[in-house]
N, C-alpha and C positions, 0 to 999 in steps of 0.2 A: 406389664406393670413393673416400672422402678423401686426395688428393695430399696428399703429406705430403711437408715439406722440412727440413733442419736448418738452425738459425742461421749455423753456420760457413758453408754454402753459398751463404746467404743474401749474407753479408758478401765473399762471394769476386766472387759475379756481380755484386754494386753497382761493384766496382773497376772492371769489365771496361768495355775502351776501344774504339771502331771504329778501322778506320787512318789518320785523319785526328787521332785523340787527343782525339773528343768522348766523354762519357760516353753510356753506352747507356741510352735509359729505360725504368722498368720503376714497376708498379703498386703500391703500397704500404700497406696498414693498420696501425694504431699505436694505443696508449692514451697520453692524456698524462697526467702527475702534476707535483705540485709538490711538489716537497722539502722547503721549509720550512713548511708545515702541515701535510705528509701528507694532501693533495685531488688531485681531479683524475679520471680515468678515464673522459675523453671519449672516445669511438671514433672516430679520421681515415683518412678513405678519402681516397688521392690519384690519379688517373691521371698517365703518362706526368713523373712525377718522374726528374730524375737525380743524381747524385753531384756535389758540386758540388768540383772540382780546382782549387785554387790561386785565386787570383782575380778576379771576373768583369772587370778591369781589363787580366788580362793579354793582353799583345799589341797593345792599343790605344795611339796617343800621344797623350800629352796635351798639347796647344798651347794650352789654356785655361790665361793665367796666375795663375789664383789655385791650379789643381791647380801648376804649375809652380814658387810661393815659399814655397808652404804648408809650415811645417816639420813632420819628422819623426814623427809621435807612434809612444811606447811603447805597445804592444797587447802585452797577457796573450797567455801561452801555452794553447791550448783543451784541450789533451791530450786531446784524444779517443779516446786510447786507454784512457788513465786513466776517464776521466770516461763512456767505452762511446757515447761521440754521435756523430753525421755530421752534419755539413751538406748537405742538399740543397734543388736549384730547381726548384719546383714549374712547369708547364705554362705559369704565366701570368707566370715571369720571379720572381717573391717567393723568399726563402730562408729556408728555416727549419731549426734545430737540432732531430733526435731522439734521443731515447736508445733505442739497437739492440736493449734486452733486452725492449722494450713491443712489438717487431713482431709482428704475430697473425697478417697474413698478409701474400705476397708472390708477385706475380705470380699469383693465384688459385692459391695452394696454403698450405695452414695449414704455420705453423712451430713446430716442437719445438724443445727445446733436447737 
């Protein structure tokens, strides 16, 4: 019998934090596309990926002064609610953006909608 999980479920257990407020990792398969040609549909297997929360900066001080005079910049809003993406860090520290509707599987179990 094929484990079978739904997307909503999917999107709940990426939130889920230990009690120290790391994200918990978990296994991940995905198709990619690209929007503006309508290509794409590579198949990515990840292990041990997590949610990537707020970030990877916070909590550290920065006493290098170039991080310390460097002004401001404006950064877009990702709306990732809008736009159905997460950001996550893969096992070897790299982050990459997906879009949640292309996950095929998760944690070894296929996802329906």
């Amino acid at each position: 019998m094929i484990k079978r999980i739904f997307l909503r479920q999917v999107l709940e257990i990426i939130k889920k934090v230990d009690v120290q407020g790391i994200a918990i990792p978990f296994d991940i398969e995905f198709r990619t596309r690209n929007k503006n040609n309508n290509t794409g549909g590579v198949l990515k297997n990840y292990k041990n990926a997590k949610l990537l929360i707020g970030t990877k900066q916070k909590g550290k001080a920065f006493i290098d002064a170039e991080h310390f005079y460097r002004k401001e910049r404006i950064r877009k809003n990702p709306n990732h609610f809008e736009n159905a993406t997460r950001n996550i860090e893969l096992e070897n520290g790299r982050i990459i953006k997906i879009n949640f509707r292309y996950i095929t599987k998760f944690n070894d179990q296929e996802v329906i909608y």
